[in-house]
C-alpha positions, -999 to 999 in steps of 0.1 A, spaced: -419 452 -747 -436 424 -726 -407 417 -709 -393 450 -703 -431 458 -685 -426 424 -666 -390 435 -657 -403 471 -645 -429 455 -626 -404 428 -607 -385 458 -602 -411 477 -585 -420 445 -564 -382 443 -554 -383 481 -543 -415 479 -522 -402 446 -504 -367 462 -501 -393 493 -483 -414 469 -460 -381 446 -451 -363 479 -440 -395 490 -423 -393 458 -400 -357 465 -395 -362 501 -382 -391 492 -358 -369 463 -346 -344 484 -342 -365 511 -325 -370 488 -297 -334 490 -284 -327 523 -294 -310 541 -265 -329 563 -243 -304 593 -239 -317 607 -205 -278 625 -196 -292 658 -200 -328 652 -172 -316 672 -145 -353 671 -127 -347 634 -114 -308 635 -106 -298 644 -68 -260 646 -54 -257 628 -19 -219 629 -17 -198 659 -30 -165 668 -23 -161 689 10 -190 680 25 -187 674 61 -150 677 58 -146 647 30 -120 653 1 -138 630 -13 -164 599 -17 -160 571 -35 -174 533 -37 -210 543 -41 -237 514 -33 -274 518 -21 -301 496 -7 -337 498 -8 -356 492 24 -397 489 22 -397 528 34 -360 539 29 -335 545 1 -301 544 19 -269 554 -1 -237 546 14 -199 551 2 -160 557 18 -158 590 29 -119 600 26 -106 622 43 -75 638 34 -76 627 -9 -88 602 -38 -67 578 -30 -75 542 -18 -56 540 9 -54 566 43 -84 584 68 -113 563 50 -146 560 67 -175 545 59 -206 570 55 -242 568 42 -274 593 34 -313 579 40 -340 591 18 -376 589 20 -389 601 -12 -367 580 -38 -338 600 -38 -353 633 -45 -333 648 -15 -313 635 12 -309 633 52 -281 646 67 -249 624 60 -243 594 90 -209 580 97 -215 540 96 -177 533 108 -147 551 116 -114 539 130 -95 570 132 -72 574 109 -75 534 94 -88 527 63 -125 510 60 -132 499 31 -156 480 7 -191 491 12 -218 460 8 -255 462 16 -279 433 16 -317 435 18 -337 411 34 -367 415 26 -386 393 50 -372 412 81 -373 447 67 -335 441 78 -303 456 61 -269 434 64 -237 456 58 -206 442 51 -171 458 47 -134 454 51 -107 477 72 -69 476 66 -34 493 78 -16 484 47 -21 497 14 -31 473 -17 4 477 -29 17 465 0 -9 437 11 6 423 -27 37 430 -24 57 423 12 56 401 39 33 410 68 23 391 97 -13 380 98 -23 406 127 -22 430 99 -40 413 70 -67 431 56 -103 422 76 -139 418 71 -165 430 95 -204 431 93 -234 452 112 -271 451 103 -301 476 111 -335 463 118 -345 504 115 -341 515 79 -308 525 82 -315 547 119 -293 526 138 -266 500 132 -261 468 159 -223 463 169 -195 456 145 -187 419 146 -154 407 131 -161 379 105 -125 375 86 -122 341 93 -155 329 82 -150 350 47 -112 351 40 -86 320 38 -57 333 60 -37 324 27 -57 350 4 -34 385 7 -58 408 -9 -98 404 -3 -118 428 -9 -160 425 -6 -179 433 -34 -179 467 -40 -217 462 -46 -251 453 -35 -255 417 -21 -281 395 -33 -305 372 -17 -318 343 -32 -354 343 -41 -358 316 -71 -337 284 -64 -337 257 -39 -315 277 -18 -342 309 -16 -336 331 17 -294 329 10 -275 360 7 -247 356 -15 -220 383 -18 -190 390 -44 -152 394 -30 -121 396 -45 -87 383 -32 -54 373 -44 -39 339 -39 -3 347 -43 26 371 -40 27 399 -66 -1 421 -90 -9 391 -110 -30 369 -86 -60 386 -86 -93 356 -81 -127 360 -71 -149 338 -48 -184 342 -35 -193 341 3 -231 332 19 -251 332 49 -283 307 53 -291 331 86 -301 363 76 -265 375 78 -260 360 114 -232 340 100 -211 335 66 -190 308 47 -166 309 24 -185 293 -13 -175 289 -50 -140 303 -51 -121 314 -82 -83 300 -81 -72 300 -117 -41 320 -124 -39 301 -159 -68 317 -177 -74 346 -192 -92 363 -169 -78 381 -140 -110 382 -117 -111 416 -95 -143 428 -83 -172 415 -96 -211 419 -93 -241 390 -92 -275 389 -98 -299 358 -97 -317 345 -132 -351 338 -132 -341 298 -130 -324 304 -105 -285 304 -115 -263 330 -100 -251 348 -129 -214 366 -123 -196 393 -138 -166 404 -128 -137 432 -140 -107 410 -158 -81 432 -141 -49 422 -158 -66 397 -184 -62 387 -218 -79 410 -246 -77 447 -248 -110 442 -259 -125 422 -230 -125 434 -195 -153 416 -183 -151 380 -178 -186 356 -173 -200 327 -151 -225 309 -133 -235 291 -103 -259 268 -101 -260 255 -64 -268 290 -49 -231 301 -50 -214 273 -33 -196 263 -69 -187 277 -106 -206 263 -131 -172 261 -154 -140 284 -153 -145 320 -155 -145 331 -194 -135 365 -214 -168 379 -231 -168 407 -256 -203 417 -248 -197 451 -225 -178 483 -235 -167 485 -202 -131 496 -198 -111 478 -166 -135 492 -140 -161 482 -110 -197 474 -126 -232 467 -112 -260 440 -121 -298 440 -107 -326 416 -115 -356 433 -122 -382 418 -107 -413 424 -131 -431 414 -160 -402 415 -183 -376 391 -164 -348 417 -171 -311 417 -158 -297 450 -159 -261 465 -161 -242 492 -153 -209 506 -168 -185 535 -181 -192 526 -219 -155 533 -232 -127 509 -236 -101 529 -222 -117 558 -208 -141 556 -177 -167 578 -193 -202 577 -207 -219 556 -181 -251 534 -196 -277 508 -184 -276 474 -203 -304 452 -207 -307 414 -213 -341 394 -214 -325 361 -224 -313 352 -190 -277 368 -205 -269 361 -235 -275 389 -257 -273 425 -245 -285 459 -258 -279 493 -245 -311 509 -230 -300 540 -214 -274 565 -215 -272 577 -181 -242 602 -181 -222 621 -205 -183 622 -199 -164 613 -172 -184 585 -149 -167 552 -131 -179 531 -104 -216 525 -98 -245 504 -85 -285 499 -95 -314 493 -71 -348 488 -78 -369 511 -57 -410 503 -69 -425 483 -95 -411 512 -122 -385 528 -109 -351 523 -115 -324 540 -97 -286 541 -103 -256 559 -83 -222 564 -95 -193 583 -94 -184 617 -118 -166 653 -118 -134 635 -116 -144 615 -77 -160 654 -70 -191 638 -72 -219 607 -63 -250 615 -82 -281 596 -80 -305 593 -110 -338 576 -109 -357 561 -144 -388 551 -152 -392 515 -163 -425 520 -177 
């Protein structure tokens, strides 16, 4: 009987740790539990929608914060979703964090060309936006493809506004400073640019492109391009050459770590693993080298699509991440969260239910998040803003 009461009492002792253990668990667990905010309405907005002004449709949403201006930009096209035809680049300012829009501006148009590849850069110390983009007469398809003569490469072009977005100083071609007259494809970002606020190299602006280093669909690489004056002028850095890996580099998106490294993520276009389309580095000379080869990670649901990363700069050291959370499906966009300069990720919010592709993040005030992207089958550019608190 003594050892029966002693076995009923171990017993009991078992069950309550079993209890308190799974207790710990759940509140652990609580604290990456995924905030579900698809279905708030009261802080969403639409800047671009299709018809407006004349569009088919936008696409290739990014957006800057100024110290007094949200300013959402994206490729107006003209005549239908596709990538190549009438494109112009357009853009919407908003003085009351995206809660409604100013009438829509046309940044660049070049009649019936294609211009391409919206990037925005804040510097901060001048109040001053830097906008980069590309323009092209050939379709991707064809830049891969055929023979062409270098008159009718695809370019690169930049403008800034020391206004909040009110006016734009003239277009000045930059191709040869960003693209190797080798490189057929090259295509900048499509995201935010960053500028250096941590490292040796603070006051840089570092921007994503991708380009292809061969003839054909499998010679997609990635490379990073910087200015040391405020967008004034640009060189070519750290540059991606590896058709031997895994990884198929396409566009990609950066954000700096609290040390200081560049960390980059970019879409593995034609890669290994059906079960990897992101691939991972870092940079730790303020973008003018890789760290090591660009590697597969299994860390993202992301199917093969454009993404967005933002350091969040607050208490918490966050990077952040955007992405369609299917495999094969561009749908159900989240926000990913990593507080361990990048090596573990959870999901913190679910941003969108169903159909959802390319997007970017911006941090607008000390607790305010907000994130544009792409839905309604390219009908539609929302803009959602999140509290951080």
């Amino acid at each position: 009987m003594k050892n029966k009461k002693l076995s009923t009492t171990v017993l009991f002792s078992t069950l309550l740790l079993f209890i308190y253990t799974s207790n710990c668990f759940s509140q652990s667990d609580n604290n990456s539990i995924v905030q579900d905010i698809s279905k708030d309405t009261l802080s969403l907005s639409t800047p671009f929608y299709s018809g407006m002004n004349g569009y088919h449709a936008f696409r290739i949403p990014t957006v800057i914060q100024t110290k007094n201006t949200l300013i959402a930009f994206a490729e107006g096209r003209k005549n239908s979703t596709s990538d190549f035809g009438d494109i112009d680049i357009v853009y919407r300012r908003s003085t009351n964090q995206g809660k409604t829009w100013q009438p829509m501006q046309v940044l660049y148009d070049l009649d019936t060309m294609a211009v391409q590849n919206p990037v925005p850069i804040y510097v901060k110390k001048e109040n001053k936006v830097v906008f980069l983009f590309n323009t092209t007469s050939m379709s991707e398809h064809d830049i891969l493809n055929t023979d062409y003569e270098l008159k009718d490469e695809r370019m690169a072009y930049m403008t800034a506004s020391s206004d909040e977005g009110k006016s734009w100083a003239p277009v000045q071609n930059i191709t040869r400073s960003v693209k190797r007259k080798d490189w057929r494809w090259h295509a900048i970002g499509p995201v935010h640019g960053i500028e250096l606020k941590h490292s040796a190299n603070k006051g840089r602006l570092v921007v994503p492109i991708a380009m292809s280093i061969a003839k054909g669909n499998k010679a997609y690489c990635m490379a990073l391009v910087y200015s040391d004056d405020s967008g004034n002028t640009w060189q070519i850095g750290a540059v991606d050459e590896n058709l031997k890996d895994a990884v198929q580099a396409n566009e990609t998106t950066i954000a700096e770590l609290p040390d200081g490294r560049i960390y980059i993520n970019t879409r593995d276009q034609n890669g290994g693993s059906k079960e990897k389309n992101r691939g991972e580095t870092f940079s730790l000379d303020g973008g003018l080298t890789f760290q090591e080869p660009i590697v597969e990670s299994d860390k993202f649901p992301s199917p093969v699509v454009q993404a967005a990363l933002l350091s969040w700069n607050g208490d918490k050291n966050q990077i952040l991440f955007s992405t369609p959370s299917s495999k094969n499906k561009r749908e159900n966009l989240v926000i990913m969260t990593s507080s361990d300069n990048v090596k573990t990720w959870n999901t913190l919010f679910k941003v969108h239910e169903g159909y959802s592709a390319y997007s970017d993040l911006v941090q607008m005030d000390e607790n305010t998040l907000g994130v544009i992207y792409e839905t309604d089958d390219y009908k539609k550019i929302r803009f959602k803003r999140i509290s951080m608190k």
